[in-house]
N, C-alpha and C positions, 0 to 999 in steps of 0.2 A: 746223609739221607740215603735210606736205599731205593736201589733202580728195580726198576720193574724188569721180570724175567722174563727174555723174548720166547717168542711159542716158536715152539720147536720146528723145526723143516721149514718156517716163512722165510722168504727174501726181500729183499724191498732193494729194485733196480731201476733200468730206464721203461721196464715193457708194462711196470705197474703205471706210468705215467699215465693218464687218460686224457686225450682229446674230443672234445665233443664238436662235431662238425654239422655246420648246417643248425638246422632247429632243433636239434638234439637238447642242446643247453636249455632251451624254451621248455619242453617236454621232461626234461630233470628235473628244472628247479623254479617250476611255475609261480612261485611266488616273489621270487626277484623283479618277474615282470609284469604281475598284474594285483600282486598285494597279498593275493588269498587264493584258495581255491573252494571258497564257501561263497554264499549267495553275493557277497562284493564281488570277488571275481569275476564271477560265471555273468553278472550285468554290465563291469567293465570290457569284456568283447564287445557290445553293443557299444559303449562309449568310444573305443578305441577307432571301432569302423564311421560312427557317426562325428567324431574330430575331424576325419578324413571332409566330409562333408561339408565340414563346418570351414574346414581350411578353404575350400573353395567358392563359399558364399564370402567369407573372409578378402578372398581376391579379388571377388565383383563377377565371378561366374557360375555363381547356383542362388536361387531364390527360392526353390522346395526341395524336401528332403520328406521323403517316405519312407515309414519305418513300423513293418509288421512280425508281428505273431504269431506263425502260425503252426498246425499240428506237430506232433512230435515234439513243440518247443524251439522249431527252424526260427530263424532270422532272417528276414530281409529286407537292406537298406537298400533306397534306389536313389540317387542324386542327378540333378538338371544340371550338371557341371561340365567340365570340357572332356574326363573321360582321362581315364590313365594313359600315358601314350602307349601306342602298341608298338612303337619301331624298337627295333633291335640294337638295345642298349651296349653300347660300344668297347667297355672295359669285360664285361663279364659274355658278351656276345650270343646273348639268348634274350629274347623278346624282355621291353620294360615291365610287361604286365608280370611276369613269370619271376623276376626280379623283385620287386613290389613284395609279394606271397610269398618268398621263398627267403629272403635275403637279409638279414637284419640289419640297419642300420644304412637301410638303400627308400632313397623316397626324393622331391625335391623341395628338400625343407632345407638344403644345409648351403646355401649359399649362391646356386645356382641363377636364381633367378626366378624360380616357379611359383616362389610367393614369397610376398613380402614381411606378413608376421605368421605365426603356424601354431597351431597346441600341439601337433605332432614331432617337438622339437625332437625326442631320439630316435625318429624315423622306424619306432618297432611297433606301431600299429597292426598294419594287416600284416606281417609275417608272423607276430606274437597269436594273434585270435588263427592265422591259417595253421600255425603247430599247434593248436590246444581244439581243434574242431577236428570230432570224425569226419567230415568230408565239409568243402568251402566249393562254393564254385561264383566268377566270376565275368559277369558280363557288361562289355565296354562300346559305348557309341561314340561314335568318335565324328559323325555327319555325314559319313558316309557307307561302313559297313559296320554290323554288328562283329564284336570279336567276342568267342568263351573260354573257357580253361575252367576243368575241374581238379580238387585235389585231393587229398584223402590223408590225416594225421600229416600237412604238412607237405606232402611231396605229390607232385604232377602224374598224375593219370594221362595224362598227355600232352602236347604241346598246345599253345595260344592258338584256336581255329578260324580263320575267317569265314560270316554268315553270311545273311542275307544283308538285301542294302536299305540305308537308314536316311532319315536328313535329319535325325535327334540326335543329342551329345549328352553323357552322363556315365553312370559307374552303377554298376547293381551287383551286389555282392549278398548272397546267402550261404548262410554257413547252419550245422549243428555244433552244438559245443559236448565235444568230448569224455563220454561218462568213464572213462579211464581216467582221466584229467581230475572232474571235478566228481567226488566220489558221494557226497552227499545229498546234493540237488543237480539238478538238471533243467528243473521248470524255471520261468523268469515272469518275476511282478509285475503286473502291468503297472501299478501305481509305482515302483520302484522307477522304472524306467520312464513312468509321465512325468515324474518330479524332476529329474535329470533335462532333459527334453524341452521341457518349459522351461528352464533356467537356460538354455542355448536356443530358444525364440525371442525371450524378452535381451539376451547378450547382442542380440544381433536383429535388428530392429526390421521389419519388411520381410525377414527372411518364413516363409510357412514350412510347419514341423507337424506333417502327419503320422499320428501313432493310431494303430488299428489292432485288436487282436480279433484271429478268426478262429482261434482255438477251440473244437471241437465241445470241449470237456469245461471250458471258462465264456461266461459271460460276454455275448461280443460287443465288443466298445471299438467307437472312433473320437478320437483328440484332433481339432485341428489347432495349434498353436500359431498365434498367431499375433505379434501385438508391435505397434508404428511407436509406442511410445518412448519404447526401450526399455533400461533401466529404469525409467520414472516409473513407468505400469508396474514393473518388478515392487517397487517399495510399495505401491499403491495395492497390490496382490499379496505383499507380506501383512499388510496392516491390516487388510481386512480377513485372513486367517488366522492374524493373533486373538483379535476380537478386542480389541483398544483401540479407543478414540483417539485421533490424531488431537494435538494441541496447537497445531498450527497449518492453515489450508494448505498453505506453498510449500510444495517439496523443494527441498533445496538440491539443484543441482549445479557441479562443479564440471567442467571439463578443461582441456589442455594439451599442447603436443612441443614435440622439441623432432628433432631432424628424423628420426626415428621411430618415435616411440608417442605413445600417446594415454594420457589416463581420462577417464569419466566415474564422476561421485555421483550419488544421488543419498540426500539422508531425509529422516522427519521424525521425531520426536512424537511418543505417546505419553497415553497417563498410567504404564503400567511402567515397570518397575526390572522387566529384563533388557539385557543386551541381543542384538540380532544387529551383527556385521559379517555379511558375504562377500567374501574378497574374489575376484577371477583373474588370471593371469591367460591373454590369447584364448579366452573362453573354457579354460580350463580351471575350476573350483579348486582354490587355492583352500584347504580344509584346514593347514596346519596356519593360513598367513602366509606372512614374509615382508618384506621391506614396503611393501606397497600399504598394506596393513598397517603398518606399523608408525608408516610415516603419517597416516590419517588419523591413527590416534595423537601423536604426536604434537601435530598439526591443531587439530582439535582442540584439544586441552589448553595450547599455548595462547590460539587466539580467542579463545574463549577467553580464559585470563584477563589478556591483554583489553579487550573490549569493556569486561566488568571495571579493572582498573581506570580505564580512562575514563569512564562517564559516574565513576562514582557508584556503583552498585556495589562491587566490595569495599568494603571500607579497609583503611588505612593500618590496622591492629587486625583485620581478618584473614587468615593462612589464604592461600590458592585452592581454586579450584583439585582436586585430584581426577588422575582420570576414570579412575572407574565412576565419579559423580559427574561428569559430562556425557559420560555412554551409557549414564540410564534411562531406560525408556526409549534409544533411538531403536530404529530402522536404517542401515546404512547398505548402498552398495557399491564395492568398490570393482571397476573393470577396467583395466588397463592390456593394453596389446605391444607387442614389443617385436624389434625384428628379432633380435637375436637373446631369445627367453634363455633364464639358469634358471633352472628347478632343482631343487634339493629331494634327491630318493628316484625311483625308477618311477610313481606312480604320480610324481610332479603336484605334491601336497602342501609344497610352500617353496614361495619364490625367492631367489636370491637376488639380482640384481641390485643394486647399490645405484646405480645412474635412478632409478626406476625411482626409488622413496626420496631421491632429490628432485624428480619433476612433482611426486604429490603431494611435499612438503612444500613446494615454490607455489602449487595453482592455490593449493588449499589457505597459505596463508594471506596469496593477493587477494584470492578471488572473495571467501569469507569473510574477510575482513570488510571489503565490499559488500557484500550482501547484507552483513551487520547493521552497518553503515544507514544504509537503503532500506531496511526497513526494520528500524526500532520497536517496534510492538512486538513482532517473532522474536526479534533478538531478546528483548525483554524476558518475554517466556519460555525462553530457554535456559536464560541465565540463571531462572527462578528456579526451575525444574532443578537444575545444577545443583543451585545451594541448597535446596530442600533434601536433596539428594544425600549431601556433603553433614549437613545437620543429621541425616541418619546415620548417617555412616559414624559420626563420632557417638551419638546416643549408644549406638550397638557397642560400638567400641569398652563405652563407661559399661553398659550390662554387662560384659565379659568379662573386665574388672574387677566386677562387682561379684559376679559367680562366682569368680577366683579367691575374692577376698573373704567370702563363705564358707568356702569348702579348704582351704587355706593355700599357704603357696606351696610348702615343704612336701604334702600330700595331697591327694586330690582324695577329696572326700565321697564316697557313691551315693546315688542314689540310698535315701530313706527305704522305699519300698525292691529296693534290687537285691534278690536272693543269691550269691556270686558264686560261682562253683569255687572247686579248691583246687583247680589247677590252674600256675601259670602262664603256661604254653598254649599262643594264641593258636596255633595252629591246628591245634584241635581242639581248643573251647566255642561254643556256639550258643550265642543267646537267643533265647525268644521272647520276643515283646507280645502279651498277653493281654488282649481286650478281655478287663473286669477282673475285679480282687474275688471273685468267686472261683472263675477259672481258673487265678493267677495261683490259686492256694491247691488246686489242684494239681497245678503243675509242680509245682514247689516241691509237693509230698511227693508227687511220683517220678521225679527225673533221677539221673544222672547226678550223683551232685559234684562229682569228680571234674565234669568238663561241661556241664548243663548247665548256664545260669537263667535266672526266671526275671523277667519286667514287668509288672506287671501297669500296664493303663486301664484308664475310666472315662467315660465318656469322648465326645467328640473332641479333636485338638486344633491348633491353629489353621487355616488353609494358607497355608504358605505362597499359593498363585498370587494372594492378591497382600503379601505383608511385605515391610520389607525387613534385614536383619535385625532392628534391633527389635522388632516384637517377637522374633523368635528366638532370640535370648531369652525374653522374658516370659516366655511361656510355661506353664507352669505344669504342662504334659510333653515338650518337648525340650526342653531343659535336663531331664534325664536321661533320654536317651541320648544324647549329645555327650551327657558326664561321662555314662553309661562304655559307647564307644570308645572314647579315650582320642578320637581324630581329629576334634575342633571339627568347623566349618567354615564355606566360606574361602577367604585367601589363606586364614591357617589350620584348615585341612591337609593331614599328613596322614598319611596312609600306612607306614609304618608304625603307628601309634594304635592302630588298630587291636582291640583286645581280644576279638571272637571272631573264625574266621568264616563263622556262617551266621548274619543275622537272619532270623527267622519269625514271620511277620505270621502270627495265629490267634486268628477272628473268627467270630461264628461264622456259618454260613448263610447270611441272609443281607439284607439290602444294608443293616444298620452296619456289620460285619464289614461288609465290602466298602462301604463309604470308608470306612476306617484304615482298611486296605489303600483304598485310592488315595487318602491325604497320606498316610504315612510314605506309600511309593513316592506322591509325590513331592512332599520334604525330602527324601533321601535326591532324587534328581534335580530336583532345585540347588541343593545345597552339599551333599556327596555323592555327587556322579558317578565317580570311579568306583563305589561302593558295586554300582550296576556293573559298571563297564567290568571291572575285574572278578565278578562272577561271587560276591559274598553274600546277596541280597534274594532270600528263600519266603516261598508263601506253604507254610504249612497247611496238608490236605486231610481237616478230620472228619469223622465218616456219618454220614446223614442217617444209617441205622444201624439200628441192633439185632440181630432176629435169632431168636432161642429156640432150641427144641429140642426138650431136653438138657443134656448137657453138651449138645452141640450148640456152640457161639459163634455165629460169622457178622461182619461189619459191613456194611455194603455203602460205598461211595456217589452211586448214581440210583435212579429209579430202576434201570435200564439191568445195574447188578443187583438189585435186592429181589428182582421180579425171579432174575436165572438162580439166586441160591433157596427160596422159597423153590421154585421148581427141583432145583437137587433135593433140597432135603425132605421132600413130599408134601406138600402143601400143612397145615395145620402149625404154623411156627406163629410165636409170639414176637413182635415186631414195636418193637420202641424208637421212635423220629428225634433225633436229636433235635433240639430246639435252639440250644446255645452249647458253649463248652462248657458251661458251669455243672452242666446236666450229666457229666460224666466223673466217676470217681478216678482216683489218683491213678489204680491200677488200669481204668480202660483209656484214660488217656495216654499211658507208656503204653501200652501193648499195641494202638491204632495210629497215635499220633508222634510220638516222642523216638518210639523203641527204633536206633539207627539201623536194626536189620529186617524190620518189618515196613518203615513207613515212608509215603510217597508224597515228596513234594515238589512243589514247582519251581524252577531258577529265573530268575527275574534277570532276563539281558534286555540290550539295546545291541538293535542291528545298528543306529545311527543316532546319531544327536537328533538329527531333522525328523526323522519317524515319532521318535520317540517325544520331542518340543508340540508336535501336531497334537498327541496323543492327550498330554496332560490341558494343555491352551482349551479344548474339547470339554477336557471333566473337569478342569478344574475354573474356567471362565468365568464372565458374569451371566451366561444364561444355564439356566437352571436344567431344562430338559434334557442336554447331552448326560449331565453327571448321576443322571438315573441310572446307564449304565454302567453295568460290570466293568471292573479294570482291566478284568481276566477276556473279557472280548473284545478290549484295545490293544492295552499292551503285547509285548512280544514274550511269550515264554517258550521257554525250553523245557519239554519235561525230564527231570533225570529222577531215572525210579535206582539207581545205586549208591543213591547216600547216604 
């Protein structure tokens, strides 16, 4: 093998070593410690300070917590707690406060004494948001004097100052977040931030969580969160935002503790057909899971089984329950608090502890099997739910079969109506699924055929909110595109199986258009997520007119630019309103919509599973009136005009 030729005059010694001291390392490689430096990021500041908060309702000494918005996009959290201590911390010999903000992995979470469970387990809270903010400044009531200290990118403007005298106790921290840091935003959601917020009100039951923006330029709103019921209100709050009817009054809730440590469940069953389990570990949203998680599915499934088995509801020749047919249609919330938390990743996304899924596998199987027990009617209705569940899930099964056994095993046969380009290389082939064989034929003639392939659809297709898989197997508009892909859906969705690495979703522009738009977005999120998540999922932008004059031809996209190019080209232009895409010949389809160095379309992300579940629950529901709206004024897109 040949070596690579060193460049000339370099050395590589001890002075190329680098040490990065202090918050430096924060300020390098910002995403170690807060995930991102895009709009996640820049609202985990907010989270990082308001854990602090949380830690100390957690101990039995804050029961409100204030948390504003205001100009320039400042933060300011205020908490009724005991106050950072201000004495002169003994190892390091400079004020605890100054310690705190400057210090990574200084706080009293690690065994001390200061509290008993924490979300702040790696103690890099406010030193992480003090290195990623243009200036933080912090002030502490301690019941007798106020103390402040400002900082600037991390380091002290000056020492801990003692004020005027107080008989309140608490912590009030504001900061801006750093537009060196976080380069592409700077402003922060308020509904991002209410959502978060509200899940550490209902975590912590009594405790009130004021959120207020006074932002000049935004809408001023105040949130009081606020709710005694706890977790129950949580599931009680989830089910009435999915828009499903509960199938059973009694929320079920579990709790339990061992020398340490303590879990609380709360579940309820609907009549719809998705899964929603929020796991928290010490009030921190466990996104990824972890043992606590896992143990509850676990747990679940088993004594569900067990219950069915003994009273005879499965019969004796019928398989088990699976899990995924147990966890349809619930609402579940899992909150456990631990002294001594293991999180997996710096941004604490899923829990490791092992002791942890042995206490929610112990309460879950006493305690549920109890409640079973006690009240047979629920239990009934869920076990039904289950098998009904179980019964689709093998139905779906035979349809995939059965598609297979169609289209053959050896080769997979395409779609009838799919035009396929002629290249094999996914990486730059891109399909567009095409509302109507009038349009589809247009596209057909005028594409790319090298790396452009054509789908064409008709009419309206399944609404997948309200199906479950096996009719969308057997649907006979989305059944192609399914072939089409090449990824399966579902548990055998494989993303390397992917044939086009831009689907491209191109409908008229009108209500019947965008309806079309919304089911198909929402089949892909239903059912290929990652389609979203990993960025392959495009809505093509065709142009609402035509306007001649002469042999000058321009396309204008809004009312807004057909008014400015009639203006350029001196009024008296001939002006034709698309109506559909059919209405356009092969060549002004490639030139406006297709041609990859003329044309502008939209990228379908998810900032979040949760934005995104609101989004579709909305358009695609049982009530009618949300789903008049546009997808394109819920969803989240990104525009990229360089594709």
């Amino acid at each position: 093998m040949e070596k690579n030729t060193p460049v000339s005059g370099q050395k590589y010694d001890s002075t190329q070593i680098q040490v990065l001291e202090g918050l430096e390392a924060v300020r390098k490689r910002p995403g170690m410690y807060i995930g991102s430096t895009g709009e996640r990021g820049l609202h985990h500041l907010v989270y990082e300070i308001v854990d602090n908060a949380i830690d100390e309702a957690l101990a039995g000494y804050c029961d409100e917590i204030k948390v504003e918005i205001l100009d320039d996009d400042v933060i300011r959290v205020t908490d009724n707690g005991r106050g950072i201590p201000v004495g002169i911390q003994p190892k390091m010999g400079i004020s605890a406060v100054t310690v705190v903000f400057t210090t990574l992995h200084a706080g009293g979470k690690f065994g001390g004494g200061g509290y008993k469970v924490s979300g702040g387990l790696h103690g890099v809270g406010a030193s992480v948001v003090n290195a990623l903010s243009r200036w933080l400044e912090v002030e502490v009531r301690d019941g007798k004097n106020v103390y402040r200290q400002r900082f600037k990118r991390g380091n002290p403007e000056y020492e801990l100052q003692k004020g005027e005298e107080t008989d309140e106790t608490g912590t009030t921290v504001t900061f801006r977040s750093d537009e060196q840091i976080f380069t592409d935003t700077t402003h922060y959601s308020y509904d991002t931030l209410l959502t978060r917020l509200r899940e550490q009100a209902f975590l912590n039951a009594g405790v009130k969580i004021i959120l207020t923006d006074t932002r000049e330029d935004e809408e001023k709103r105040t949130d009081i969160l606020h709710y005694e019921g706890g977790i129950r209100s949580y599931c009680e709050f989830l089910l009435e935002k999915s828009r499903k009817e509960a199938l059973h009054d009694d929320i079920v809730y579990i709790d339990g503790k061992n020398t340490d440590d303590m879990a609380e469940i709360a579940f309820q069953y609907n009549n719809g057909y998705d899964t929603k389990i929020v796991s928290f570990a010490n009030d921190i949203h466990t996104v990824d899971g972890g043992t606590h998680e896992q143990a509850f599915k676990t747990a679940l499934t088993r004594v569900l089984n067990n219950y069915a088995r003994k009273f005879k509801i499965l019969k004796e020749n019928d398989a088990n329950l699976k899990g995924e047919d147990v966890q349809e249609g619930i609402i579940a919330i899992i909150s456990v608090k631990l002294k001594n938390a293991q999180f997996e990743g710096q941004t604490k996304a899923k829990l490791g502890n092992t002791s942890m899924g042995t206490l929610v596998n112990s309460i879950m199987t006493e305690r549920l099997t109890q409640f079973l027990e006690d009240n047979p009617t629920t239990a009934r209705i869920i076990i039904d739910k289950a098998m009904a569940a179980s019964n689709a899930r093998e139905a779906a099964q035979k349809a995939r079969d059965l598609q297979r056994s169609k289209t053959g095993l050896s080769r997979v046969r395409m779609p009838e109506k799919l035009a396929d380009c002629i290249s094999d290389d996914p990486s730059i082939n891109e399909i567009y699924i095409v509302e109507g064989d009038s349009a589809g034929g247009s596209a057909i003639k005028g594409r790319d055929r090298n790396c452009q392939a054509i789908l064409p659809l008709w009419g309206k297709m399944l609404n997948v909110e309200k199906a479950r898989l096996d009719k969308v197997y057997g649907n006979e508009k989305l059944a192609p595109v399914i072939i089409a892909l090449g990824t399966g859906i579902g548990d055998e969705f494989d993303i390397t199986k992917l044939r086009y690495d831009k689907v491209i979703i191109m409908a008229d522009a009108d209500v019947d258009g965008s309806h079309i738009r919304t089911l198909l977005l929402t089949f892909f999120f239903r059912h290929m997520p990652k389609l979203i998540e990993e960025g392959h999922i495009y809505l093509a932008q065709p142009p609402l007119f035509e306007l001649k004059k002469g042999k000058n031809v321009k396309y204008a996209f809004s009312d807004s630019e057909r008014d400015m190019y009639i203006a350029e080209m001196g009024g008296n232009v001939s002006i034709q309103r698309y109506k559909g895409l059919g209405e356009m010949d092969a060549e002004q389809l490639w030139d406006t919509t297709m041609n990859p160095e003329y044309r502008t379309m939209l990228k379908v992300t998810m900032e979040d599973a949760e934005k995104a579940d609101k989004v579709f629950n909305v358009l695609m529901g049982d009530e009618v009136e949300p789903r008049r709206k546009f997808i394109e004024d819920n969803a989240v897109y990104v525009q990229n005009l360089d594709i």
